[in-house]
C-alpha positions as CSV (number, residue, x, y, z in Angstrom):
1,X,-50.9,-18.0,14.2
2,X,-48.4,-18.5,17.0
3,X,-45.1,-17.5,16.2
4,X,-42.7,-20.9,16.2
5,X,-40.8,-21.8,19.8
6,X,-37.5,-22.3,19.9
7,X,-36.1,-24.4,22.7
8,X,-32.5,-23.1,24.1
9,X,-30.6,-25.5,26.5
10,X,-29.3,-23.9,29.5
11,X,-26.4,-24.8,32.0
12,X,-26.5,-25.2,36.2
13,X,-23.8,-23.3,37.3
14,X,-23.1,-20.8,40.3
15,X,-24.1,-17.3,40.2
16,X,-24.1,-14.4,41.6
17,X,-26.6,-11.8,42.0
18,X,-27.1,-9.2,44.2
19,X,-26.7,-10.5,47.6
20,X,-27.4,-13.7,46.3
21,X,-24.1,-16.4,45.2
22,X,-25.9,-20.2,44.6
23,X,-26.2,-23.1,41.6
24,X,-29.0,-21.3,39.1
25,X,-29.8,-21.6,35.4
26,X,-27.8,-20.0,32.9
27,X,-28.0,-18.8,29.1
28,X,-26.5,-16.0,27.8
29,X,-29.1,-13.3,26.6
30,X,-27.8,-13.0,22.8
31,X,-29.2,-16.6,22.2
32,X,-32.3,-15.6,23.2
33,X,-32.2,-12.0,21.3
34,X,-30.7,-13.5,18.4
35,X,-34.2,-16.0,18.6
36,X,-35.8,-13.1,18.6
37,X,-34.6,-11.1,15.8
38,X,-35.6,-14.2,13.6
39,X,-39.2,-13.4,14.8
40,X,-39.3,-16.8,17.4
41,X,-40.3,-17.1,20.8
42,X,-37.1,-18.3,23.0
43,X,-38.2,-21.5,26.0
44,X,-35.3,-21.8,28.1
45,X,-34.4,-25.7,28.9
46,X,-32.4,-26.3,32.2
47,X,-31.4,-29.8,32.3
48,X,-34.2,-32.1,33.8
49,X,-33.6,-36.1,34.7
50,X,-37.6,-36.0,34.0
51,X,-37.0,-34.9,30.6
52,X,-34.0,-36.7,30.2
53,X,-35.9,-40.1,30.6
54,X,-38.7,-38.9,28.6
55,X,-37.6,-36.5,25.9
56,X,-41.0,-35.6,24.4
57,X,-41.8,-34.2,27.2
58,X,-39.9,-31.3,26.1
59,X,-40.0,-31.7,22.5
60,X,-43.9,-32.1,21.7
61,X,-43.2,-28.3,23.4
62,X,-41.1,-26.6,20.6
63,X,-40.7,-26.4,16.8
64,X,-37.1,-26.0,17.2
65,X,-33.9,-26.8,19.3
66,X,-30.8,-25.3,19.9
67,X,-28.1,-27.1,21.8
68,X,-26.2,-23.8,23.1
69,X,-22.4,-23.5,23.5
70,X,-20.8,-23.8,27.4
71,X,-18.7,-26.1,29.6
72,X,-16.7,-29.5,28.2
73,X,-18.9,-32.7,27.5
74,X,-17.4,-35.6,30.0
75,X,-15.1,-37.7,28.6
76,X,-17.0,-40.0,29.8
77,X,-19.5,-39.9,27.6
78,X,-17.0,-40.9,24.3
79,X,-15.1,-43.6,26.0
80,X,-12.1,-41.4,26.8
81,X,-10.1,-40.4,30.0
82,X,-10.1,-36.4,30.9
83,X,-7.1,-34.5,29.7
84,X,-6.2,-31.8,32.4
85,X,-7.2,-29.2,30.3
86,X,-11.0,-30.3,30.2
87,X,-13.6,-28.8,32.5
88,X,-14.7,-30.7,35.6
89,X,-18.5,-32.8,34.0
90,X,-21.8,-31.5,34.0
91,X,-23.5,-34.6,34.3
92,X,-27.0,-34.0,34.3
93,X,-26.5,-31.3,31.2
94,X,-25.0,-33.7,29.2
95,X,-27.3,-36.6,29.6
96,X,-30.0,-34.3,29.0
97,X,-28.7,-32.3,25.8
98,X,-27.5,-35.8,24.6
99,X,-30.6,-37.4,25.0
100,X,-32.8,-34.1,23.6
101,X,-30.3,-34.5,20.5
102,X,-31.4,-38.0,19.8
103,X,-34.9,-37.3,20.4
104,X,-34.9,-34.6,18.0
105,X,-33.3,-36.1,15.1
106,X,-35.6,-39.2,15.6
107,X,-39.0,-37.0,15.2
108,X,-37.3,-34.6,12.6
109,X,-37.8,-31.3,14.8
110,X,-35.5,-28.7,13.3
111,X,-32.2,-28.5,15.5
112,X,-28.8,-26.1,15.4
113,X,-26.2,-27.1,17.9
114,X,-23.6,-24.6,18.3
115,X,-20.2,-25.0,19.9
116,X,-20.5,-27.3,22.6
117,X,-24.1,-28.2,21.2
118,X,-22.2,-29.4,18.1
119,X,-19.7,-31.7,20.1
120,X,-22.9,-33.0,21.9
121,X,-24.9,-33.9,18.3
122,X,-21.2,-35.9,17.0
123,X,-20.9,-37.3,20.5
124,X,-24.5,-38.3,20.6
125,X,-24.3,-40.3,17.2
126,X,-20.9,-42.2,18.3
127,X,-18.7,-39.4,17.7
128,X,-15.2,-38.4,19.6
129,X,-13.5,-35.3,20.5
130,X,-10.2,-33.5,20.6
131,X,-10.2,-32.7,24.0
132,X,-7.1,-29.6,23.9
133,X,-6.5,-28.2,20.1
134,X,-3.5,-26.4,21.2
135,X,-2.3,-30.1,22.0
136,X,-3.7,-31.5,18.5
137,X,-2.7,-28.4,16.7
138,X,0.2,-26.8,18.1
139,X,-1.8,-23.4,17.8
140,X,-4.7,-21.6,20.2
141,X,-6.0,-19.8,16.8
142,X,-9.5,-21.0,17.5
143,X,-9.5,-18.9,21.1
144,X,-7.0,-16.0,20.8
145,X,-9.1,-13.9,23.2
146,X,-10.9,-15.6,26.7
147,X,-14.2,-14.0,27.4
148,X,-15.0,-12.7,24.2
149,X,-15.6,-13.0,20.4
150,X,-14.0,-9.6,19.8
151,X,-10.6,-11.1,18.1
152,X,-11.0,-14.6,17.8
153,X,-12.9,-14.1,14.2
154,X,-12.1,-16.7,11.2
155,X,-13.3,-17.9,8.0
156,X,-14.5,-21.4,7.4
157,X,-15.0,-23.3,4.3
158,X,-18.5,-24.2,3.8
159,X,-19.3,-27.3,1.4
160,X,-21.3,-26.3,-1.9
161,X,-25.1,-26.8,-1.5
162,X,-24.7,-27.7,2.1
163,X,-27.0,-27.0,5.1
164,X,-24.5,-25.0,6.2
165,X,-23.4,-22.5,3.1
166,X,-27.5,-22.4,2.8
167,X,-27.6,-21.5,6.0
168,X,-24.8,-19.0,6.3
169,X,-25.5,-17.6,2.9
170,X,-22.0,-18.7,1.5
171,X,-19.3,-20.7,0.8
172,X,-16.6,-18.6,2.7
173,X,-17.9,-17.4,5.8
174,X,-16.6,-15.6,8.6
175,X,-17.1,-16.8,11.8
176,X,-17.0,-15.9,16.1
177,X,-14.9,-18.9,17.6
178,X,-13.9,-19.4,21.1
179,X,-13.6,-23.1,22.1
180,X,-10.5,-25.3,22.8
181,X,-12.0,-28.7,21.8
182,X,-13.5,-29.9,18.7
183,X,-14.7,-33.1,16.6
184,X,-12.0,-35.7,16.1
185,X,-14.2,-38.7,14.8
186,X,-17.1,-38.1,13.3
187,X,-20.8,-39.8,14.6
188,X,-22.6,-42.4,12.6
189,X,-24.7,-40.7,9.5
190,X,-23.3,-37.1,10.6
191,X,-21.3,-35.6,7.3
192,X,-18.8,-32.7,8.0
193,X,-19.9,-29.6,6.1
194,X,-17.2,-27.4,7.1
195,X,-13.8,-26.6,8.2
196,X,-11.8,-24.3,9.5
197,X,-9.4,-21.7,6.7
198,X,-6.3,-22.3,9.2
199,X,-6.6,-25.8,9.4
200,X,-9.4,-28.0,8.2
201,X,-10.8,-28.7,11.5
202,X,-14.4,-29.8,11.1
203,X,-16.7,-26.4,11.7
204,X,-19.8,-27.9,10.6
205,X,-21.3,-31.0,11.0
206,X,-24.9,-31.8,9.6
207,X,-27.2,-35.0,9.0
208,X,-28.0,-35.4,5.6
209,X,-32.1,-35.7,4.6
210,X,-35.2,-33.5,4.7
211,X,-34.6,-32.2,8.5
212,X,-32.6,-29.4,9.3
213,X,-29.8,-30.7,11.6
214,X,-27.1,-28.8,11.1
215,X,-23.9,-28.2,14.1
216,X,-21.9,-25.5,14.0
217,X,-18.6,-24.5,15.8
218,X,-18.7,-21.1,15.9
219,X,-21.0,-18.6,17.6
220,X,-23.9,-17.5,15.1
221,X,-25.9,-15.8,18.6
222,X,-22.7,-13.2,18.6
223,X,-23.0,-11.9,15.2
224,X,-25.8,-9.9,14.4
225,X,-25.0,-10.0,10.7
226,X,-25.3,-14.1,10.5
227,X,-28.0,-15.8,8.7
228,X,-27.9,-19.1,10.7
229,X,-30.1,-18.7,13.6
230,X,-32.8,-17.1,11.2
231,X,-32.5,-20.2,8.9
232,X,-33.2,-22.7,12.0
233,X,-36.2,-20.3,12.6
234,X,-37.5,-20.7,8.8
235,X,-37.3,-24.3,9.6
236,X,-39.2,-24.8,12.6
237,X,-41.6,-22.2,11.1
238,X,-42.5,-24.6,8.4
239,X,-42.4,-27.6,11.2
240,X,-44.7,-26.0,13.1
241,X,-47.6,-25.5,10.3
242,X,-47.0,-29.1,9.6
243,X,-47.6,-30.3,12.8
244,X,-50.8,-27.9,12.9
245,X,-51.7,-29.4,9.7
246,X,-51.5,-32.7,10.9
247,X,-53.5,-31.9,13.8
248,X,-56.1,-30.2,12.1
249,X,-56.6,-33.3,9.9
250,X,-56.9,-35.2,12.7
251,X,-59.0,-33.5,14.4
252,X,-61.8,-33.6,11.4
């Protein structure tokens, strides 16, 4: 049997390689090799208006999604006016990854949104954002270091017999941070799961039900000891033999 696909949204950026400098597709490779390790195949999704307007064009495609970490979501998108310590908008990556989030919870698919991906799933369902936590909380504790995870590790508190401790494999785990916004109200039927050991900021948000849709703050793809990625893949595994079930049956 096929292994299950995973689905890993990508941003449009500039690049440079070789003699090359334009706009191209990027994903950092430890998504893709921590997809990998969990014994998944890893489709890279660069936003797509097509897709966008038609979201099962992408998700019939995959057993799984993650909504990967990157850039600041537009202001925009939660009714608010850019602070001038947000990133200039990525319009087209935020339509799509909101759009693909909305899409996935409505069929069931198996989803992990991680970092930005996790502010995309609260914005998606009504949710707001703190836009500068230094501002909010007088401290830069959830990105000590820029460019790297190396130093900006912290524990989070993990509700009992959540997604999230199932997923992580405990109730105090320790985690790879490096973002300067986070979830201030929380979207419509999304319960927080998690917060932060220095100061309760939601770390975790999931969607309570039979579907694994879980967001996380921290980077699971940078921590080869983590659980979490693993547990999305043991999720759209079981998707994925449903659906061939189904089609099977159908087919008879």
């Amino acid at each position: 049997m096929r292994p299950p696909v995973i689905g890993i949204t990508a941003a449009v950026m500039h690049a440079e390689f070789g003699v090359w400098s334009q706009r191209s597709v990027v994903l950092p490779v430890g998504y893709l090799e921590a997809v990998h390790r969990a014994g998944a195949m890893a489709l890279v999704l660069a936003p797509d208006p097509v897709a966008t307007e038609n979201q099962d064009a992408v998700l019939d495609r995959i057993d799984g999604l993650v909504l990967s970490g990157g850039s600041d979501l537009d202001p925009a998108s939660y009714g608010a006016e850019p602070d001038p310590a947000t990133n200039p908008p990525a319009p087209e990556r935020d339509a799509f990854e909101l759009a693909l989030a909305r899409g996935a919870v409505a069929r069931e698919l198996p989803m992990l949104a991680i970092c930005r991906g996790m502010q995309v799933l609260n914005v998606a369902f009504g949710g707001t954002l703190h836009q500068h936590l230094p501002d909010t909380l007088g401290h830069s504790e959830h990105r000590r270091v820029l460019g790297s995870f190396e130093g900006n590790e912290h524990a989070v508190h993990l509700a009992p017999g959540s997604l999230a401790a199932t997923a992580a494999g405990e109730e105090l785990h320790t985690v790879r941070s490096h973002h300067h916004q986070g979830v201030d109200r929380v979207g419509s039927g999304l319960a927080v799961t998690g917060t932060s050991a220095i100061d309760a900021l939601p770390e975790a948000i999931e969607l309570p039900g039979p579907a694994f849709v879980l967001g996380v703050q921290w980077h699971p793809e940078a921590d080869e000891s983590s659980r979490v990625i693993a547990s999305l893949v043991d999720a759209a595994t079981a998707y994925r033999d449903a659906r061939e079930s189904e089609r099977d049956a159908a087919a008879v």
